[in-house]
VEXDREN-2710 file (C-alpha; in Angstrom, 1 decimal):
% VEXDREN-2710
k/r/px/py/pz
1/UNK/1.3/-17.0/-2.3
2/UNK/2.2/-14.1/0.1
3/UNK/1.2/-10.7/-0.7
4/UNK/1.3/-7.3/1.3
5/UNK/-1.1/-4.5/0.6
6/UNK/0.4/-0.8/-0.6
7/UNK/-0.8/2.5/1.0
8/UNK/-4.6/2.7/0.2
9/UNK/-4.5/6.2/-0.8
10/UNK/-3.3/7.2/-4.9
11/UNK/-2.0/11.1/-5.4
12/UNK/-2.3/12.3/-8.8
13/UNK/-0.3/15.1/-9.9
14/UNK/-1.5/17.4/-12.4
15/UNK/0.4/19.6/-14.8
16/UNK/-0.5/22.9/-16.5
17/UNK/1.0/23.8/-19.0
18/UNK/-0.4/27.4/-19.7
19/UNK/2.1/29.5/-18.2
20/UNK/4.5/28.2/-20.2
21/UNK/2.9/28.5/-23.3
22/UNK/1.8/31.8/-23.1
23/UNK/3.9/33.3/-20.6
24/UNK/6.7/31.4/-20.9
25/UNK/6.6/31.0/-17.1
26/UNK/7.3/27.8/-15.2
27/UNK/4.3/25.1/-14.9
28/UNK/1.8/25.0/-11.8
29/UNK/1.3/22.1/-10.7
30/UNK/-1.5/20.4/-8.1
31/UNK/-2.6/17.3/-6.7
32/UNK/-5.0/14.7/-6.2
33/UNK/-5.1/12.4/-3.5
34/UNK/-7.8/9.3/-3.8
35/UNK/-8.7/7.0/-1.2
36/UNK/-8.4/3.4/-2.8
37/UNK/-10.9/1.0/-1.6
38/UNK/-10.7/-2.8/-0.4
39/UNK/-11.2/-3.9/-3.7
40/UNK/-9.1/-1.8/-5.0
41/UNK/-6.4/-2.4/-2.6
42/UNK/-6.6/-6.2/-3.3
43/UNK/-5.9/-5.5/-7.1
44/UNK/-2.6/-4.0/-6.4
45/UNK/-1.5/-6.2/-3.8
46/UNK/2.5/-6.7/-3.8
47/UNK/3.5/-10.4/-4.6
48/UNK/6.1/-11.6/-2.3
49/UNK/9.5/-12.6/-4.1
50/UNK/12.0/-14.0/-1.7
51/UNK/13.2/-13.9/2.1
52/UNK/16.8/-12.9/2.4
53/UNK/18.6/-12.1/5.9
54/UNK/15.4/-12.4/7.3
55/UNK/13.9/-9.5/5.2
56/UNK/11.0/-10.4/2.8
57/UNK/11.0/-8.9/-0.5
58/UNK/8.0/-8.1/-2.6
59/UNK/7.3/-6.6/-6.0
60/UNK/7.3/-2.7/-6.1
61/UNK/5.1/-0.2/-8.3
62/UNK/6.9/0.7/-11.0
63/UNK/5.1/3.1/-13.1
64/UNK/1.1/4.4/-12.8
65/UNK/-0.8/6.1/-15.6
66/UNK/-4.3/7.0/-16.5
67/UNK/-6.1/5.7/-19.5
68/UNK/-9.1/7.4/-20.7
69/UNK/-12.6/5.4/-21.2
70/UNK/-12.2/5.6/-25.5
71/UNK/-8.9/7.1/-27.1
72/UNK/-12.5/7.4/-30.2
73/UNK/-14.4/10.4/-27.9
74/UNK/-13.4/13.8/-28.1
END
């Protein structure tokens, strides 16, 4: 099956909240950018769907979240 590989590199953004809370300010935000490696890459290859007017299509990323290692730890 055909494939294509996304950019290699995943930015985070990251909200706090603080200013809002307490000053009642808008929230400053700042970002993360993370190199992904081959392996990594290969995970989220895109899965080719169909060729139409000579244009291939392939699946798209939808949605990304983190998930911490155990909801349990605090």
């Amino acid at each position: 099956m055909k494939s294509k590989l996304p950019g290699n590199k995943l930015t985070v953004i990251i909200r706090n909240d603080a200013p809002v809370i307490y000053c009642n300010d808008a929230p400053n935000y700042r970002s993360v950018t993370i190199e992904l490696t081959n392996e990594q890459l290969q995970k989220l290859a895109l899965r080719w769907i169909e060729t139409s007017g000579g244009c291939e299509h392939y699946e798209t990323i939808s949605k990304c979240f983190i998930e911490p290692d155990d909801y349990d730890e605090k």
